[in-house]
C-alpha positions in Angstrom: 56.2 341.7 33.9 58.4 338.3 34.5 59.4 338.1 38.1 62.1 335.3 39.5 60.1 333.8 42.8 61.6 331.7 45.2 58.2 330.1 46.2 60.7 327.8 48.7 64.0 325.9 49.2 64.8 324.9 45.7 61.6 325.5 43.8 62.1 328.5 41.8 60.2 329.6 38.9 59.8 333.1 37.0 56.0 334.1 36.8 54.1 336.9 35.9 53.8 340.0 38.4 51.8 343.4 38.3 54.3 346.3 36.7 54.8 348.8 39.6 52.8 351.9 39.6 54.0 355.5 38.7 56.6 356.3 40.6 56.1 359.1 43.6 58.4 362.0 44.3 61.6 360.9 45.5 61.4 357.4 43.5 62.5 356.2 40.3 61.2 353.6 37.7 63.9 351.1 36.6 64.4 348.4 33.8 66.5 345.8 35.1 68.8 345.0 32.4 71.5 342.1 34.5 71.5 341.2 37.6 74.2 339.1 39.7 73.3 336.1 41.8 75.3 336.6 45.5 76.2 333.6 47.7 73.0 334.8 49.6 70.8 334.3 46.6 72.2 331.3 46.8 71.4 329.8 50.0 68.2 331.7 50.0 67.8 329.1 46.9 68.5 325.9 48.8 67.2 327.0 52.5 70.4 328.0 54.2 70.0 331.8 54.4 68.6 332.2 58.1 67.1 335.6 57.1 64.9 334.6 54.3 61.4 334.4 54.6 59.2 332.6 51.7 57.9 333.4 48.9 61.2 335.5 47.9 62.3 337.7 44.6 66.0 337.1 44.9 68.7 339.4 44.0 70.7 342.9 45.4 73.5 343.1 42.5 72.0 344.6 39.3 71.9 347.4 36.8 69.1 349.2 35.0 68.0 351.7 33.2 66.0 354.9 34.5 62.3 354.3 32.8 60.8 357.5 34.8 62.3 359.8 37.1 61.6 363.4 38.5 63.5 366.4 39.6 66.4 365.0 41.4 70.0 366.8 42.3 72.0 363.8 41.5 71.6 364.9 37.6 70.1 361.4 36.6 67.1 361.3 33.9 65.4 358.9 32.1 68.0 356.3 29.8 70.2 356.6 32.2 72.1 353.2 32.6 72.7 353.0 36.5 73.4 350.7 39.6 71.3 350.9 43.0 72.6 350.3 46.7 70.4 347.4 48.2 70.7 347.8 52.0 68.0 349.7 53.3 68.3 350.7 56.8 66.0 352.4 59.3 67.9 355.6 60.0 66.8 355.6 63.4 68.8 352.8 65.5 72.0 353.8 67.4 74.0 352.4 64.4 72.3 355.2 61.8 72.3 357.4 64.5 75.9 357.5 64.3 76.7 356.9 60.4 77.5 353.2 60.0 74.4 352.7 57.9 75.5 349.7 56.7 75.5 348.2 60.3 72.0 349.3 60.9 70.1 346.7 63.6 67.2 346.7 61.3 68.6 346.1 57.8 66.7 345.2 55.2 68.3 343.6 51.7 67.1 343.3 48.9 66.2 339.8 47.6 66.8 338.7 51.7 64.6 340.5 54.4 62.6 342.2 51.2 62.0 341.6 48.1 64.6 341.8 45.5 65.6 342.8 41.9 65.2 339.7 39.7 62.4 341.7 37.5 61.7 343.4 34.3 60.9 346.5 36.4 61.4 347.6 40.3 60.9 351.1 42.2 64.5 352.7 43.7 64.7 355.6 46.1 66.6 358.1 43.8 69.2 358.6 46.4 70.1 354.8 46.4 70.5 355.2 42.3 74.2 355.6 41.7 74.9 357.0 37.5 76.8 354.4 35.9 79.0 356.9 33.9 79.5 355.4 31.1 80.1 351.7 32.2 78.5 348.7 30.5 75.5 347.2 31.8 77.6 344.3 33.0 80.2 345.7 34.2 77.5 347.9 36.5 75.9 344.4 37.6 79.2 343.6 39.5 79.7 346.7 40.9 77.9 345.9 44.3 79.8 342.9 45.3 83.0 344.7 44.3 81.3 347.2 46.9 81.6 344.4 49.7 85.5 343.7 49.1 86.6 347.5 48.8 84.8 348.3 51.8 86.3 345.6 53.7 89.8 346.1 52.7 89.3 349.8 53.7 88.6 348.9 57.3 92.2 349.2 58.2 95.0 351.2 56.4 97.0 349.2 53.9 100.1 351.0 52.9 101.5 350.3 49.6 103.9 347.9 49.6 102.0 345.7 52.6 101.8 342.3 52.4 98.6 340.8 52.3 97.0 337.6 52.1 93.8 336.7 51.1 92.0 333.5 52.0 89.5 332.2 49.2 89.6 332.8 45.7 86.0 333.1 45.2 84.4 336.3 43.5 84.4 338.4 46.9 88.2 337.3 47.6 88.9 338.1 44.1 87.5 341.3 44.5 89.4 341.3 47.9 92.5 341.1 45.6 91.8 343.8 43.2 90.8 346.6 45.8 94.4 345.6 47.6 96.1 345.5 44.7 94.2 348.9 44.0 96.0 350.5 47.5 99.7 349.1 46.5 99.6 346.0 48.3 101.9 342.8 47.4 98.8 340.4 47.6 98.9 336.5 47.6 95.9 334.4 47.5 95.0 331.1 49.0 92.4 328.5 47.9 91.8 324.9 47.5 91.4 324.6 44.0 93.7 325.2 41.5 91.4 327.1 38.9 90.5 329.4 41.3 93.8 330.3 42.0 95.0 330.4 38.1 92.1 333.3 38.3 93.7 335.2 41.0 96.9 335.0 39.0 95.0 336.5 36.0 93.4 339.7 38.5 97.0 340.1 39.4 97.8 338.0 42.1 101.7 338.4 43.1 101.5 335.2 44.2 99.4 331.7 45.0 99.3 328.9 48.1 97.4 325.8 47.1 96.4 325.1 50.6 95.1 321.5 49.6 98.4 320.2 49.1 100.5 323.0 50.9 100.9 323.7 54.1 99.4 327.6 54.2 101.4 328.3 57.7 104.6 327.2 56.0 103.9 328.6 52.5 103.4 331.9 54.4 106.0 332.3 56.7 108.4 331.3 53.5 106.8 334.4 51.9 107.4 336.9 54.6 110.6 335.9 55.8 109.1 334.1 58.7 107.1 337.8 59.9 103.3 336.6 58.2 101.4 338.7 56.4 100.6 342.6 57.5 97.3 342.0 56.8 95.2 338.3 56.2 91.8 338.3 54.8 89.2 335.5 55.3 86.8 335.3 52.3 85.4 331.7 52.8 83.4 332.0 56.2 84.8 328.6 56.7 86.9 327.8 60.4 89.3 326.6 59.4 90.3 329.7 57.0 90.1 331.6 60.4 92.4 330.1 62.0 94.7 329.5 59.1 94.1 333.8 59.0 95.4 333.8 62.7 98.1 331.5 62.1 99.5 333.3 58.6 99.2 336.8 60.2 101.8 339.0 61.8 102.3 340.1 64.9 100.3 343.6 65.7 98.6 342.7 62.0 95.1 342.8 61.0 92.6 340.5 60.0 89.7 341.2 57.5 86.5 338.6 57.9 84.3 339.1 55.0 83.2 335.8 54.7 79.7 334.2 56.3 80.6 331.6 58.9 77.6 329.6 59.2 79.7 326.8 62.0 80.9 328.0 65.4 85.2 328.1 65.2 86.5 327.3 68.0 90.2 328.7 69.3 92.5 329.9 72.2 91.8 333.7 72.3 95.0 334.3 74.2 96.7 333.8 70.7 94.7 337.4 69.7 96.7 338.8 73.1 99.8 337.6 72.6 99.9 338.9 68.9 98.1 341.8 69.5 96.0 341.2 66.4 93.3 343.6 65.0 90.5 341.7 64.1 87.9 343.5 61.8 84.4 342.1 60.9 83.1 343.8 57.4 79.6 344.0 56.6 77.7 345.5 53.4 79.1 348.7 51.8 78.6 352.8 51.7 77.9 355.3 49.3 81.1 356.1 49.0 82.3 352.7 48.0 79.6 352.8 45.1 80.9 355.6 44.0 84.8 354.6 44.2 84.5 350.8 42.9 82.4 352.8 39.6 85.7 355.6 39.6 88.1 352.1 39.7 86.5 350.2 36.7 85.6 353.7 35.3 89.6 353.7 35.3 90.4 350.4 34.3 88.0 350.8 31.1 90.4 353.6 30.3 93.6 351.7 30.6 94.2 352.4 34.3 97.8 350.7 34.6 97.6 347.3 36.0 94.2 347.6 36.4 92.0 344.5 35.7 89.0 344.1 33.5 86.3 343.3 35.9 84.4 341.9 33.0 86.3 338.4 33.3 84.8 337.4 36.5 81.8 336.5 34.6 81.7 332.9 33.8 78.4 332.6 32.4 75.0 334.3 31.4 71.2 333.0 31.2 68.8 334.6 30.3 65.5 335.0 32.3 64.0 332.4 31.4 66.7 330.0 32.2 67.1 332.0 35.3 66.3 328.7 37.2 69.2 327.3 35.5 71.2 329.2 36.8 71.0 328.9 40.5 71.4 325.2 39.9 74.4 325.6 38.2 76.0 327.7 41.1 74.2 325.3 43.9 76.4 322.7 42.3 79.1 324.6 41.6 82.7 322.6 41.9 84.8 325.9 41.8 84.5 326.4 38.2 81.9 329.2 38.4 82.9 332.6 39.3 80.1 335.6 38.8 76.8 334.4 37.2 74.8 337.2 35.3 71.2 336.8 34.7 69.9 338.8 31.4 66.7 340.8 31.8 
């Protein structure tokens, strides 16, 4: 079967692997129909993901279709057109002791600390498989990083009508957007560039801050009435959006990190005191956020009011072969690229 390998930093090639064996009790075989390339796919690409050991099969976002499967009590079967969770833990560690799976000390993701889904075929655990019910084999290849921005903006309460801020315009903040929007927030988003912010405006953005040529702290307090934002969610892993999160929040407010800071930021932490901020770090997803991003764009395919069409955070497609092309394209990306879907 073709496989994408990541022999190193930058040399990526798709070769030819041994198809898996039959599956054993408990498993399932899939065809991996599109997958999604992550950030982390990304810097596993050009050397900058710490975790990522060499060679590599890249990618944790994808959807396939059931090729063999036994007795299972989730009702799947073979032709079934499903999505997979990709962050196996150990189940033993303090964190899985006590639920928070997706904290576990030991985690394992696909296409990082194992290998990942960019192949014809793989082998799933049938209680990772998630039915797609009914959605499009694109739309199911988003689903996990949608996964990362629902879970993250349900690590506080957002009441409807909160005001909330999100801080990069990138796919995960523009998921970031949709699950707020999705809990009755008034949501503005910030971002350098003005493209990514014309996309915001199209997943329903209530409003924009260029903070390039606008001062954020200003544009914010402006917004709020001088209060800042209820809630302020970083989804650049950049310092400087941290502090601009600090800065834009209100007082007794929360902040969301969801993105990867890779530089130290450095700050006065008696600013956390004396606004007796909630800060809340975010990290991979649950079942249950699977289950409710598929319900969302299960909803929004049925003409779920205000609901956006997930579909249009694809900006392009290669197929396989080309799949080297791709991950050039986003290593070099300007701001122009949002998802990139790779055809199996």
């Amino acid at each position: 079967m073709k496989t994408v390998l990541i022999n190193k930093p930058f040399e990526i090639a798709v070769t030819e692997t041994e198809k898996p064996a039959e599956v054993a009790q408990g498993e399932a075989l899939l065809k991996v129909l599109y997958g999604g390339i992550c950030g982390a796919d990304v810097a596993s690409y050009t050397g900058n993901q710490p975790f990522t050991t060499y060679p590599r099969i890249p990618g944790h976002e994808f959807s396939a279709q059931i090729v063999s499967i036994g007795k299972n009590d989730k009702g799947l079967k073979e032709g079934d057109i499903v999505t997979a969770n990709p962050y196996f833990n150990c189940g033993k560690c303090y964190s899985c002791q006590r639920g928070f799976v997706n904290c576990c000390t030991d985690n394992q993701t696909m296409g990082v600390q194992r290998d990942g889904a960019f192949r014809e075929y793989i082998k799933m655990p049938v209680e990772r498989i998630y039915p797609g019910k009914g959605l499009s084999a694109q739309e199911l290849a988003l689903v996990e990083p949608f996964t990362i921005s629902w879970h993250a903006l349900h690590r506080t309460k957002i009441n409807a009508g909160d005001k909330v801020l999100v801080v990069g315009a990138g796919p995960i903040g523009l998921f970031a957007l949709i699950a707020a929007k999705a809990q009755g927030a008034v949501v503005h988003v910030a971002d350098i560039l003005d493209g990514r912010l014309e996309k915001a405006k199209h997943f329903g953005a209530d409003g924009v801050i260029n903070s390039k040529t606008s001062d954020i702290k200003e544009e914010a307090m402006k917004i709020t009435g001088g209060n800042g934002f209820d809630t302020c969610v970083e989804a650049c892993g950049q310092s400087v959006t941290f502090l601009s999160c600090i800065d834009c929040v209100a007082f007794a407010g929360n902040i969301i990190l969801i993105g990867n800071g890779k530089k130290e930021t450095t700050f006065l932490h008696s600013i956390l005191l004396k606004k007796e901020l909630n800060v809340f770090g975010s990290r991979n997803s649950y079942s249950r956020d699977f289950e409710a991003v598929i319900d969302y764009i299960s909803s929004a395919k049925a003409g779920g009011t205000g609901k956006a069409n997930v579909l249009d955070m694809v900006s392009a497609t290669y197929t396989i072969s080309k799949a080297d092309e791709a991950f050039k394209a986003l290593a070099n990306n300007d701001g122009s690229l949002a998802k990139v879907l790779v055809e199996f």
